[in-house]
Legacy VTK file of the C-alpha trace (Angstrom):
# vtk DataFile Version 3.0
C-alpha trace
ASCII
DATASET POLYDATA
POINTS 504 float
0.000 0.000 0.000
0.784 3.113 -0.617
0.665 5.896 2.494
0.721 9.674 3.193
1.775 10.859 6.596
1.549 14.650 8.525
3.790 15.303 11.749
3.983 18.014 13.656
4.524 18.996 17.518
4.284 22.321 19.591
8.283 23.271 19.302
8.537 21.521 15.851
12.442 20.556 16.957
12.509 17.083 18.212
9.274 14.793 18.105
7.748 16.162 14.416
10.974 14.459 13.294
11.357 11.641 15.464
7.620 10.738 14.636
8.328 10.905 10.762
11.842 8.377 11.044
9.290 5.939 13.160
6.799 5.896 10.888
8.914 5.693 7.682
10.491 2.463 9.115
7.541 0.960 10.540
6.156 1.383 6.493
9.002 -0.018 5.263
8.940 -3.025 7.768
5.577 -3.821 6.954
6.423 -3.636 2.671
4.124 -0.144 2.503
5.437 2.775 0.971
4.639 6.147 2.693
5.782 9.775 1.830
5.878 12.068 5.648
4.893 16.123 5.417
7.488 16.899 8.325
5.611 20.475 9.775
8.166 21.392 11.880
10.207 24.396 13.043
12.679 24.330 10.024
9.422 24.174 7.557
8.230 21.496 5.230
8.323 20.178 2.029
4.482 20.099 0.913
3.436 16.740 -0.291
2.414 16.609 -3.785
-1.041 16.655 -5.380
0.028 13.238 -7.087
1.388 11.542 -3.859
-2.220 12.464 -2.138
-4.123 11.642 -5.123
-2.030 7.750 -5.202
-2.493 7.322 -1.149
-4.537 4.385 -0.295
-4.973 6.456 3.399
-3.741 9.208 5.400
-2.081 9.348 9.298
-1.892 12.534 10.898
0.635 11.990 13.940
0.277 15.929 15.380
-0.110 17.368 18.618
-0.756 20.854 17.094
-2.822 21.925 13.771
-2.196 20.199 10.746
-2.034 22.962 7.984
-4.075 22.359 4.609
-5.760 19.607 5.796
-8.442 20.196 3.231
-6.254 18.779 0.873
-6.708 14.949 2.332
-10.427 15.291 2.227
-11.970 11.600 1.514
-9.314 9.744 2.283
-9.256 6.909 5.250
-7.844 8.866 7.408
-5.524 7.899 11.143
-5.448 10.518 13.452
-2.913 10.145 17.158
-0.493 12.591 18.787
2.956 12.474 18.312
4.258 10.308 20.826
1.817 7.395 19.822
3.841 7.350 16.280
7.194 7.759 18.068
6.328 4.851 20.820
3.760 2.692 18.141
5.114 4.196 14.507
4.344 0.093 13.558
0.515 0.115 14.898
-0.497 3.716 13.185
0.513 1.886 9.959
-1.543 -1.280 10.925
-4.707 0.603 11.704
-4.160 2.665 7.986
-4.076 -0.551 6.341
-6.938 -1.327 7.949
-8.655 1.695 7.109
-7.775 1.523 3.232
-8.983 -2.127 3.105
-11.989 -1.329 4.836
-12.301 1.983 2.581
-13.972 3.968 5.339
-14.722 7.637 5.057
-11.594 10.124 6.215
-12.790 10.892 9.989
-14.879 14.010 11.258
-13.173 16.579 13.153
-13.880 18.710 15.381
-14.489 22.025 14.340
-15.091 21.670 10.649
-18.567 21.209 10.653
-20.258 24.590 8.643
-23.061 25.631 9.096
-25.939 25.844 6.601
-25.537 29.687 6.162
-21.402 29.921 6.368
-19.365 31.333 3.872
-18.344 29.068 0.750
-14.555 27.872 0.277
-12.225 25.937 2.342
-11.664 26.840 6.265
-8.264 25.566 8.095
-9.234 22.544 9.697
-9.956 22.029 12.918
-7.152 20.982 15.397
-8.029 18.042 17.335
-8.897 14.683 16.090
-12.732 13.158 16.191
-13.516 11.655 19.474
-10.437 12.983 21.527
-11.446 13.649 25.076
-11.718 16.814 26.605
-8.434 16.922 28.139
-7.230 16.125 24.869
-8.837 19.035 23.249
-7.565 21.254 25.877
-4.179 20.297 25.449
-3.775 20.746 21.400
-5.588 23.452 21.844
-2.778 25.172 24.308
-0.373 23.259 22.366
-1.213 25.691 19.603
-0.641 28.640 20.852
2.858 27.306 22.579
3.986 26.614 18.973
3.593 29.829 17.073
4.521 31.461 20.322
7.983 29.378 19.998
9.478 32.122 16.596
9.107 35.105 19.154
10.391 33.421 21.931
13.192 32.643 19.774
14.424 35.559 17.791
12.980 38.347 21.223
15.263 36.055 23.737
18.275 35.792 21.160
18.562 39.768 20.631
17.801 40.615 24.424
21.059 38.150 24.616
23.402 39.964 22.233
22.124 42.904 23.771
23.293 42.029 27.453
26.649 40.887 26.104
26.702 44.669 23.997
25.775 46.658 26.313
25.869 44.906 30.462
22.624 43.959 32.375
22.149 47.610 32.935
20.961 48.170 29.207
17.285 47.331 30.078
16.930 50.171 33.083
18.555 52.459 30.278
16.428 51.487 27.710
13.382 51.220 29.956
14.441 53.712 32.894
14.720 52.323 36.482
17.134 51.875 38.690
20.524 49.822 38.415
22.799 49.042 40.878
21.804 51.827 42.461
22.278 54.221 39.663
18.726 55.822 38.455
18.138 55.578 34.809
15.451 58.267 32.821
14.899 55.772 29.834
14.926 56.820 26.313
11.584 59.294 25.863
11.471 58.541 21.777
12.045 55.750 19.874
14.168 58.077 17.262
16.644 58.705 20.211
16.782 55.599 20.534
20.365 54.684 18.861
21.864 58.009 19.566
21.306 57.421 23.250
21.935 53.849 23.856
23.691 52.395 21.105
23.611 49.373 18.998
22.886 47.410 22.389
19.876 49.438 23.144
18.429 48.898 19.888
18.732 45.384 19.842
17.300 45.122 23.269
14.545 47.390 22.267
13.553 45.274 19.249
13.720 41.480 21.091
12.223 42.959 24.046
8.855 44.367 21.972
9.161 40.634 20.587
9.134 39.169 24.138
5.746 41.540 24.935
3.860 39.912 21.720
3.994 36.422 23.822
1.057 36.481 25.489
-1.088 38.038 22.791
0.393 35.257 20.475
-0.150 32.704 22.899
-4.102 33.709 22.690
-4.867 34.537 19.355
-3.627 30.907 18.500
-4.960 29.012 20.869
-8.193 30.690 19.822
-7.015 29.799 16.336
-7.119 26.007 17.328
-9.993 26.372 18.665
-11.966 28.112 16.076
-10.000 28.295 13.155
-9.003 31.883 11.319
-12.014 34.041 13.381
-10.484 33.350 16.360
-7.353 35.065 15.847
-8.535 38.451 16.301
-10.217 38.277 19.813
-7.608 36.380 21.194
-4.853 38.699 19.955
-7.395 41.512 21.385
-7.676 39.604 24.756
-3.858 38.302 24.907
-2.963 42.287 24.360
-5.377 43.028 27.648
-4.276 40.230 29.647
-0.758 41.616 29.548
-2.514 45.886 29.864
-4.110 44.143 33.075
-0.848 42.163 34.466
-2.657 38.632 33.996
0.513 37.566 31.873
0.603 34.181 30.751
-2.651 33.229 32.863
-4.573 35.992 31.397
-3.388 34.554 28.008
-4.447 30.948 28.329
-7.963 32.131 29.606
-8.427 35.043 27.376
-7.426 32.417 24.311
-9.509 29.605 25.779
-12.981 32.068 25.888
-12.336 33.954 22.690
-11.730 30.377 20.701
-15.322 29.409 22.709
-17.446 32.917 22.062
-16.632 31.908 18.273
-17.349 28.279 18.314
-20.516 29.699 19.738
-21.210 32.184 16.928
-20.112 30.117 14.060
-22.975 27.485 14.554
-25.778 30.461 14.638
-27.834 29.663 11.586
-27.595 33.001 9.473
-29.524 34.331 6.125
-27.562 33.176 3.002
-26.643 36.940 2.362
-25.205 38.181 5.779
-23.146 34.339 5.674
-20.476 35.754 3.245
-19.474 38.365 6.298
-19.701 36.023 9.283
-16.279 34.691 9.381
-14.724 37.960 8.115
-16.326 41.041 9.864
-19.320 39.936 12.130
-18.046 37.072 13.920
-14.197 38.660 14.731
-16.253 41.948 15.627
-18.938 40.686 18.504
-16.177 38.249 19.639
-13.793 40.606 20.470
-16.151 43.068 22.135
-17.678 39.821 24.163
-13.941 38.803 24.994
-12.720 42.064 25.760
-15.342 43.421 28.230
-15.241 40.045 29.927
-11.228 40.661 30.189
-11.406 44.330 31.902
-14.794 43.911 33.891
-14.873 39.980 34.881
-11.948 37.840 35.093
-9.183 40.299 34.029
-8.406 41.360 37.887
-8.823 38.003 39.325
-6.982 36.306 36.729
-3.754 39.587 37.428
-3.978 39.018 41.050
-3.336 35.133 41.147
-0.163 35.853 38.718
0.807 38.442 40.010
0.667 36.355 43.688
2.272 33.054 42.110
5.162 35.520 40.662
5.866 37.313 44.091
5.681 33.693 45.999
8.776 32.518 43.222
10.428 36.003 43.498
10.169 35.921 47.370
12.074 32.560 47.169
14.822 34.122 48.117
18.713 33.967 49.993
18.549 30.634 51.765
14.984 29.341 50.397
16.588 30.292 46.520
17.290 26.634 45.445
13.565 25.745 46.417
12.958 27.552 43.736
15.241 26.178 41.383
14.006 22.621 42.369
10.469 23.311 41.583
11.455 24.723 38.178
13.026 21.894 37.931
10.041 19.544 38.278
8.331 21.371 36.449
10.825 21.252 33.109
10.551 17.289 33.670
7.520 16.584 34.482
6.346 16.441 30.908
9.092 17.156 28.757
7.850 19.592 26.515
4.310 19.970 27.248
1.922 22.580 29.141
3.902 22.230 32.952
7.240 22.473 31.101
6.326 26.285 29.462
5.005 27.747 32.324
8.258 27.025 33.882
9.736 27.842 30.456
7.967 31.112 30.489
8.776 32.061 34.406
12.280 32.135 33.141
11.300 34.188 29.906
10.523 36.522 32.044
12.937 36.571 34.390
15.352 37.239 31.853
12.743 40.445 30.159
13.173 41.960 33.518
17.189 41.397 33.940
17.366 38.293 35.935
19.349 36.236 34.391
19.137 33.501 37.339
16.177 31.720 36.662
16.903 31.244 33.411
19.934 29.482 34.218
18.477 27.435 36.116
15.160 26.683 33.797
17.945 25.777 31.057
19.949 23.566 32.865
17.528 21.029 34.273
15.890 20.943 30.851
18.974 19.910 29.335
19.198 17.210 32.081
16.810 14.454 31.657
17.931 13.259 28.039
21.690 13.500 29.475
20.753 11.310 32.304
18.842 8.870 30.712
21.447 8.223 27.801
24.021 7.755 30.799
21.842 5.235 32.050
21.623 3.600 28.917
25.935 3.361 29.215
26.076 2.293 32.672
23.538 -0.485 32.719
22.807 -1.404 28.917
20.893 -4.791 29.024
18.624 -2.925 31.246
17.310 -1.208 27.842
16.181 -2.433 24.398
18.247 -2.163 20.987
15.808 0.993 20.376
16.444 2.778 23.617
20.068 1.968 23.510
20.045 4.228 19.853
17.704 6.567 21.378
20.124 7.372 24.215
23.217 8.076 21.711
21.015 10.677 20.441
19.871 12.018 24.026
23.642 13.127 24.260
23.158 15.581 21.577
19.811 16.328 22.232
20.261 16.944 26.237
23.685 19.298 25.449
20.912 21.296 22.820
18.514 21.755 25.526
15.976 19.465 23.987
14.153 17.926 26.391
12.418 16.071 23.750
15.080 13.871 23.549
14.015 12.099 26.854
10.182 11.185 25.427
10.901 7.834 23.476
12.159 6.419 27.285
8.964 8.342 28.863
6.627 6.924 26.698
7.803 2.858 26.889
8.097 3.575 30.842
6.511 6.670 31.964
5.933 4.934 35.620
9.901 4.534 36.268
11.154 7.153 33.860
8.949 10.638 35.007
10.171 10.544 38.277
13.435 9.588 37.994
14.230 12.483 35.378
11.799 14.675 37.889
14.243 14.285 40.482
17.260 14.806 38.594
16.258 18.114 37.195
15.370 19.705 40.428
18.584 18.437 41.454
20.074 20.404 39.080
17.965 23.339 39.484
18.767 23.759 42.885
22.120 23.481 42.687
22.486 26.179 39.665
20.483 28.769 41.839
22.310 27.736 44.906
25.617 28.050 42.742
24.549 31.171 41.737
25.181 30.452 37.654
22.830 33.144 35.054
22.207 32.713 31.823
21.816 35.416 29.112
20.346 33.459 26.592
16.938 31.678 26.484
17.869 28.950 24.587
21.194 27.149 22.987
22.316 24.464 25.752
25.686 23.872 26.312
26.366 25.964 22.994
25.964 29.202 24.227
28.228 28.785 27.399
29.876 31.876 26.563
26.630 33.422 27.829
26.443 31.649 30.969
28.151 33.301 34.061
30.421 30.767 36.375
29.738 28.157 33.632
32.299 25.163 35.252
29.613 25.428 38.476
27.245 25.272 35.656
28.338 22.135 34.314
28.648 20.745 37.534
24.965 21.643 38.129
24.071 19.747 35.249
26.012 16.641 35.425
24.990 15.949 39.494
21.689 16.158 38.210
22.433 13.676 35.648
23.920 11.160 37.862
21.246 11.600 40.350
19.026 10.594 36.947
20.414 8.179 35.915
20.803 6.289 39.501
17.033 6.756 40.318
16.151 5.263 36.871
18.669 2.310 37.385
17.097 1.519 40.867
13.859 1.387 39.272
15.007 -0.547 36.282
15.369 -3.022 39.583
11.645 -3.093 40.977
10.002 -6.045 39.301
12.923 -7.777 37.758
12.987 -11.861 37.809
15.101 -13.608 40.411
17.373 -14.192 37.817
18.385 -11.015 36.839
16.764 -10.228 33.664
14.800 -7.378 33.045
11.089 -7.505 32.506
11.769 -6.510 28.638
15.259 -7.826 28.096
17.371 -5.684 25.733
18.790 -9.328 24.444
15.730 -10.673 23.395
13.402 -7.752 22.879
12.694 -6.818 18.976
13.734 -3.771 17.742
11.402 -1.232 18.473
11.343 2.593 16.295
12.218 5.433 17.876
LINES 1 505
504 0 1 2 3 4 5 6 7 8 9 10 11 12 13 14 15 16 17 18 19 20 21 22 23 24 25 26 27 28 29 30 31 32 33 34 35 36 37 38 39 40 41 42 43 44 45 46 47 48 49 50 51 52 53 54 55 56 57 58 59 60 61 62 63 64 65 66 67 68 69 70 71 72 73 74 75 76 77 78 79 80 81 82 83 84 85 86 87 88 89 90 91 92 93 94 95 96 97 98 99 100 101 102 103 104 105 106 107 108 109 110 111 112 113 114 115 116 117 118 119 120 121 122 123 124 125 126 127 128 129 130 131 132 133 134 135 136 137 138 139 140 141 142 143 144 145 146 147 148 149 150 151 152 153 154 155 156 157 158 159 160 161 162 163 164 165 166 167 168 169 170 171 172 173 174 175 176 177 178 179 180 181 182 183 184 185 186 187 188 189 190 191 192 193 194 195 196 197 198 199 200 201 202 203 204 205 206 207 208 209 210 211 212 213 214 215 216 217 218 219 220 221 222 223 224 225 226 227 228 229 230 231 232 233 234 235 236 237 238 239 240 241 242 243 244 245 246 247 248 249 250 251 252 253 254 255 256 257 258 259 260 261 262 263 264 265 266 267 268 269 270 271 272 273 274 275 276 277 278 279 280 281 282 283 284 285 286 287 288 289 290 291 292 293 294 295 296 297 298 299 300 301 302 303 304 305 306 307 308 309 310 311 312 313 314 315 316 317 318 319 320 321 322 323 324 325 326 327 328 329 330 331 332 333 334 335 336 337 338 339 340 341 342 343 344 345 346 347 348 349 350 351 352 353 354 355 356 357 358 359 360 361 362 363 364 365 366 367 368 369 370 371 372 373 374 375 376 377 378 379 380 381 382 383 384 385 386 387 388 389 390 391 392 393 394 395 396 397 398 399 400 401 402 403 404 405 406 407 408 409 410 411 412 413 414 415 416 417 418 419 420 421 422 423 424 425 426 427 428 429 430 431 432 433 434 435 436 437 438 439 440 441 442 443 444 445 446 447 448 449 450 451 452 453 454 455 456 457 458 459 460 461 462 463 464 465 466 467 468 469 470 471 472 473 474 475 476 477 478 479 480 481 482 483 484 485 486 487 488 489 490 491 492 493 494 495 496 497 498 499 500 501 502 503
């Protein structure tokens, strides 16, 4: 048979790859043929009208949206996240076969439905797959927004990087005004003074800094986006931009994203005349959401929603002199817990913000223990290899790169044959490592970059040290529970021996 194939996760680094290699060998294992649409952070290569056209059936293996998905319309279609066609790539091809033989209709999803009176001519598809739970939903949904928020992240955290090196930690409080080291700083009053007064350092922290303050409203507008396809874009924009006016930050963003994506679910199944349905989607629907989401923003849960945040932010600023490394150990747990997912950006975007406002400690720390659990669990894979299969031993040669890149990623293929032994081992190795970088005092200028941008990291031996306790400490808590429910004689539940290969 001949298959089609769509990946793509939030970051589009690690698993919208990983998910493409494990299907393209589970096809060629089984004596299919399959061409894989990687949608990923570097872009893709589109697959052809012909390649469609020839497919006996289609598997989307995304966490996220799957752009032009109109273009697979009748075929048998196989929907799962990413980490079922990393962990299963061989039983997402089983179930297409089974679909083309059985020539079934490509699946519903949710979200597509039009109404009677809606405007003619393809929509973007919905974003989660037919008959995914709620928590499901909720998760691609946030998943979204995460990965178009990742590009501003990016290129804001990069430049507010050079910019430190350029110009000290002080060029934000002279940018900015405020107070530095006890010297008081009047900012720069017009953007045209803006070179003249601060230099080349200034400007670049200007420019990644307005990219840092479009996070939240990005985060919204495309979570609204998955949600409700292209009319939701507008009132969550709208309501991301008044979460951050209010001071309800990233909070304010997942809410404001989550009710302007439902206000238009809402209006788009109204049943309108045939001549006012050509201006729904365009003018009418963006218009009366974005009044609906923006009064319930500044009069309802706007305050609320500023006070929590702004309480959880003071408790992990107050965190302070001796308690410090608590803090550094939750971020920690929180990097680990799901490698990637919802828990691991909000400690993500603590740090973010950390580093917006100058402190470059939290970030350090946030960096580290997310570089630790793919370093700790391709140690493990060293120390104690029959413990592991043929496919986990690979998978850990490529955690060393993937750990020293700060892609946590790189730990999921271990997570998802063992999440019971693996989560909290890596858990506890991370806010090992967390702990110790605050306690050791190490900052980070950068957001991103792993053990590449150590140039930017301040006492960077008690760095690595930081990192490579918490790897040990990972790797020892795994091997211990490698132990629990092994045989008298030694060998391990799943031997690595006699255990077929399985794709990664």
């Amino acid at each position: 048979m001949r298959f089609v194939a769509v990946t793509s996760c939030p970051t589009g680094i690690a698993h919208t790859y990983m998910a493409a290699e494990s299907l393209e060998q589970a096809a060629k294992a089984a004596g299919h043929e399959i061409a894989v649409e990687t949608q990923g952070a570097a872009g893709s290569a589109p697959l052809t009208a012909q390649q469609i056209a020839e497919a006996d059936a289609v598997v989307f293996a995304a966490d996220v949206d799957v752009r032009d998905r109109e273009r697979f319309a009748g075929k048998p279609t196989v929907t799962a996240g990413v980490k079922a066609a990393i962990n299963d790539g061989a039983g997402l091809i089983a179930e297409a076969s089974r679909a083309a033989e059985s020539a079934e209709p490509a699946e519903s999803v949710a979200g597509e439905e039009t109404p009677a009176g809606a405007a003619p001519g393809p929509e973007l598809a919905g974003k989660v797959e037919g008959g995914a739970g709620a928590g499901t939903r909720v998760r691609q949904w946030l998943m979204t927004g995460v990965s178009y928020m990742i590009p501003f992240v990016a290129a804001g955290g990069i430049l507010i990087a050079i910019a430190f090196m350029i110009g000290g930690a002080e060029i934000a409080a002279i940018v900015d005004g405020g107070e530095y080291r006890g010297v008081q700083y009047e900012g720069v009053a017009e953007l045209s003074d803006l070179f003249g007064q601060a230099g080349i350092a200034g400007v670049l922290f200007k420019i990644g800094s307005t990219a840092f303050e479009m996070l939240v409203p990005i985060l919204s507008g495309f979570i609204a986006f998955g949600m409700a396809d292209r009319p939701g874009i507008a009132p969550g924009v709208v309501g991301g931009l008044l979460a951050s006016a209010i001071g309800a930050g990233f909070l304010g963003g997942l809410v404001s994203g989550l009710l302007a994506g439902a206000v238009v679910m809402g209006l788009k199944r109204l049943r309108v005349p045939r001549g006012v349905a050509g201006v729904m989607p365009v003018v009418v629907i963006p218009l009366i959401a974005t009044l609906v989401v923006g009064l319930l923003m500044i009069v309802v849960v706007g305050e609320p929603i500023a006070a929590v945040q702004t309480g959880m932010t003071d408790w992990l600023s107050g965190l302070s002199g001796g308690a410090a490394w608590l803090l550094g150990g939750l971020l920690g747990l929180m990097m680990a817990f799901d490698m990637g997912g919802p828990v691991n950006k909000v400690a993500y975007t603590f740090g973010l913000a950390a580093l917006a406002s100058g402190d470059t400690l939290i970030m350090a720390a946030v960096m580290a223990a997310g570089m630790t659990p793919p370093l700790g669990l391709a140690l493990a894979t060293v120390v104690r290899a029959r413990l592991f299969t043929r496919a986990e031993r690979q998978a850990g040669q490529a955690g060393w790169l993937l750990g020293l890149s700060f892609i946590t990623e790189g730990a999921i293929p271990f997570a998802a044959a063992d999440p019971f032994r693996v989560i909290p081992s890596v858990m506890v190795g991370s806010a090992t490592t967390g702990a110790l970088a605050v306690a050791f005092g190490t900052t980070s200028l950068a957001p991103h970059g792993g053990i590449w941008v150590v140039g930017l990291i301040g006492s960077p031996l008690l760095y690595l040290l930081a990192i490579a306790a918490g790897t040990a400490v990972t790797c020892g808590c795994l091997l211990v529970a490698k132990n629990i429910g092994r045989n008298r004689t030694g060998t391990a539940t799943t031997s690595a021996a006699t255990a077929e290969p399985v794709t990664v």
